[in-house]
N, C-alpha and C positions, 0 to 999 in steps of 0.2 A: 458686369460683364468681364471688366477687366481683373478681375477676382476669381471668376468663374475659369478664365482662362489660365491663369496663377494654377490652379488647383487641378487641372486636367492632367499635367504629367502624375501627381501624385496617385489620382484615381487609376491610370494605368499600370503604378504598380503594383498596384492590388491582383490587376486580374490573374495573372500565375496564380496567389495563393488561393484566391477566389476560386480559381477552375480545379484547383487539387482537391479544395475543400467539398465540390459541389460532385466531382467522379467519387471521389474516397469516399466521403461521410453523407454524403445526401443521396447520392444515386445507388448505391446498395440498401439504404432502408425501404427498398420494394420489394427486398428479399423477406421483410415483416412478414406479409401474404404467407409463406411459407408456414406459420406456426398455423395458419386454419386450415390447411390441406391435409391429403395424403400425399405430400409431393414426390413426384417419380420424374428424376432429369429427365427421362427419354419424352415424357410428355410435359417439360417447362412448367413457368407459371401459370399460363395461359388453359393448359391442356389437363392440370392436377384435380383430382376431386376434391370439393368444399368438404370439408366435413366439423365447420364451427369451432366448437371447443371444445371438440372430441380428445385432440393433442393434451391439451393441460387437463384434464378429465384423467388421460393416460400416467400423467407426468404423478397428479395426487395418489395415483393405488400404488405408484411406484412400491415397493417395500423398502428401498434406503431413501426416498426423497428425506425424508425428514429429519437424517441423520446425518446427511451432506449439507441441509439446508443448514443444522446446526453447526457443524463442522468449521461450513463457511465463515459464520457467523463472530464463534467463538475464535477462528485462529485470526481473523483480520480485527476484530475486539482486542485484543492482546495485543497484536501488536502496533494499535495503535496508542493505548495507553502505556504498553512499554515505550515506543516511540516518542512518545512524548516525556515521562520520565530519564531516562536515559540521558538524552541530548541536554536537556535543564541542568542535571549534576554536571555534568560533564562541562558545560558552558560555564555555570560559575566555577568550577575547579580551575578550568584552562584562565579565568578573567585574574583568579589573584595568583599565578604566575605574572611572577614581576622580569624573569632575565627572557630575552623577547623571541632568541634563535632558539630555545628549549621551547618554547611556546606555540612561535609558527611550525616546529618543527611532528611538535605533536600534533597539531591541528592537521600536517599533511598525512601523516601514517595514518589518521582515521577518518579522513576522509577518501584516503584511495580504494578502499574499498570499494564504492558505489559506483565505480567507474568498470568494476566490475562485472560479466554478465553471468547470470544461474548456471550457464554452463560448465565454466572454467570452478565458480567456487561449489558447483554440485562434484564434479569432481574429487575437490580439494575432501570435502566434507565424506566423500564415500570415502577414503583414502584415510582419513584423520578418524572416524569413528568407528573404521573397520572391529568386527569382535574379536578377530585375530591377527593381524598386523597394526592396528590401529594405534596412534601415538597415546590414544585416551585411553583403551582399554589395559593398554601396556602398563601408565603409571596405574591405573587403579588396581591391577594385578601388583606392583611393586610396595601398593599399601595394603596387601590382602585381601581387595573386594573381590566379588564376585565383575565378570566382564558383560559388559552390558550391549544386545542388539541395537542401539538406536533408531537404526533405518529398518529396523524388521520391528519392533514392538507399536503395539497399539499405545503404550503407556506413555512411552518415550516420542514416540515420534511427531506429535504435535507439539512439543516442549522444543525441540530441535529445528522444526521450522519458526516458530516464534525469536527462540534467541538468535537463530542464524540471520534471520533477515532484520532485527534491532539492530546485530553486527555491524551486520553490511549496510545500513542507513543511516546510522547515528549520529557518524562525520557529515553527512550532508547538513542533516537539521540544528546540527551544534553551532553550526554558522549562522542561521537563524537567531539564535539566542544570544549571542557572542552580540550582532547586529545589535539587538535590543538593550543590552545590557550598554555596548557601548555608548547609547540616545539618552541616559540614566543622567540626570545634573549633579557633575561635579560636587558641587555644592551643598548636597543632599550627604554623601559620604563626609565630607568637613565638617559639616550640622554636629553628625552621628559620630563623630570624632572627639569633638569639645564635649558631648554630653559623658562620654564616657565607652561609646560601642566600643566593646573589639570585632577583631572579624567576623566573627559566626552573627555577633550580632548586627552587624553592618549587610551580612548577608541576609538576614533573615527580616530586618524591616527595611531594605532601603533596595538592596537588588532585588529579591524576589518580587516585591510590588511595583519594582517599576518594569518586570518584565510580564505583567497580570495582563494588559490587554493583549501584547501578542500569543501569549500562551493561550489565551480564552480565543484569540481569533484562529491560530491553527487546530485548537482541539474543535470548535464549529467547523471547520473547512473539512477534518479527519469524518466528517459522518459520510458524505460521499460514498467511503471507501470502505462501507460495515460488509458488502457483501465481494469487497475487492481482497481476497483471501492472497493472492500472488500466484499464477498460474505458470507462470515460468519457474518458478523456486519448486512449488509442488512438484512439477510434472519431469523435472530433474533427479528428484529424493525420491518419490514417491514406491510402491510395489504392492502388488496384488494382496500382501498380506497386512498390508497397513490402510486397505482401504476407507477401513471402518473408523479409523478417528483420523485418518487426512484426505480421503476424497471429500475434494470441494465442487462448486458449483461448474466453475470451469473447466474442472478437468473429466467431470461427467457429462458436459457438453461435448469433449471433445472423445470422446469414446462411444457416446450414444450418436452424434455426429455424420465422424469421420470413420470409425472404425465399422458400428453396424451401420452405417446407412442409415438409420431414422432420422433424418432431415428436417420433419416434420415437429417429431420431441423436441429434438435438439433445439430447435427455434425457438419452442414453446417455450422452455428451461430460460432462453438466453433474453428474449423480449421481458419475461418476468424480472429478472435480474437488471435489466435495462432500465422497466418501467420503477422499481424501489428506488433503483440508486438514482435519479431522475427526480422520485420526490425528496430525498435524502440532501443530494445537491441541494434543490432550492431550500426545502428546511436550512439546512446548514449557511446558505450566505442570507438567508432571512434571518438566524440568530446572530449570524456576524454581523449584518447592518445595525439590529437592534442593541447588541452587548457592545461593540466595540467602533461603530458608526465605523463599519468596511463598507465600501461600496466597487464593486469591478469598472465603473466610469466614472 
């Protein structure tokens, strides 16, 4: 009892986040209902006609579903194995800097990025790729290339959301690895010293394996995010003429939606997205429990 009372103020902190969690994320998923109606706000939930699976029936003759589903697919696939490349070079680069203010210094310029929102750097990017003012087209003009659309081409413009948002991430996840590497025994590098390592080889059997289980447990944890394309980065860059290799899942919910009013599609599109990434999650901390004995308690 007298434990049980110990423990009461704690339980009352809970309940704010308890009550955000259960308005925000629990009491909207009875908006589900909506992917099997015809839903018309003027007649609610309650007043919508059933119409089964009529919705996702609708969603498969789509003519681009399968092109957006790939889209999805393919830009959030890149950039999770860019994502994870990227930040690992970068991590042992930044580890054998030896002078410390050059070090922390660079760790800060890439990671301010992130702190960034699609807004400000979708901007930045329409401004820096323009095909006539643009700081990029300008040099590749000053080395004789031709000047390149990037935000109007099909060709380019899945390449530019991929690198842009590496960019803008890479400082985050570098610290990740940096962590890792610093957990690396001393003693392991000493070993690989008397035997004869130089650096590349001290990097290549002593750091990179002792950063194996974290990099196995983030690339398990990145499946989550197969159909997490970045909807805010897209819907910043994006334009009518690029739909065809960067409309994503998200952004054709928000246009079939909010813009026509199918309510009903929209749902259908977002529950399925929901329900993958959903088994994707558990898959993903089921391989992390197995590979690398993670556990979330």
């Amino acid at each position: 009892m007298q434990k049980l009372r110990q423990q009461v103020p704690l339980h009352l902190m809970l309940v704010p986040g308890i009550l955000v969690l259960l308005v925000f994320c629990y009491y909207p998923m009875a908006g589900i209902v909506i992917a099997f109606q015809k839903f018309i706000p003027i007649k609610g939930l309650f007043g919508s006609d059933w119409i089964g699976f009529g919705n996702f029936r609708y969603v498969l003759k789509m003519p681009d579903i399968w092109q957006v589903l790939y889209n999805t697919v393919f830009i959030a696939s890149m950039k999770i194995v860019l994502g994870m490349i990227v930040p690992i070079i970068i991590a042992i680069l930044l580890n054998e800097l030896k002078v410390m203010f050059i070090k922390r210094g660079v760790q800060t310029l890439i990671y301010l990025p992130h702190f960034m929102s699609w807004v400000i750097l979708g901007g930045i990017l329409v401004d820096v790729l323009s095909p006539s003012e643009g700081i990029v087209n300008q040099l590749m003009q000053a080395f004789g290339l031709d000047t390149v659309f990037f935000l109007g081409s099909n060709n380019w413009f899945p390449s530019v959301l991929i690198v842009s948002d590496v960019w803008k991430e890479f400082g985050f996840s570098t610290i990740v690895f940096l962590a890792a590497i610093t957990g690396i025994n001393p003693a392991l590098y000493e070993a690989a010293i008397v035997d004869g390592a130089n650096h590349m080889r001290q990097m290549w059997h002593v750091t990179l394996p002792g950063m194996v289980p974290i990099i196995v447990l983030m690339a398990t944890l990145s499946l989550g995010n197969v159909l997490n394309a970045g909807f805010d980065q897209v819907f910043n860059l994006y334009s009518p003429s690029v739909y065809q290799s960067g409309d994503i899942l998200d952004t054709l919910i928000y246009r079939i939606g909010l813009l026509d009013a199918q309510f009903g599609v929209a749902t259908a599109i977002g529950l399925f997205k929901s329900v993958v990434s959903f088994v994707l999650i558990a898959l993903s901390y089921f391989l992390a429990y197995r590979l690398v004995n993670y556990r979330i308690f």
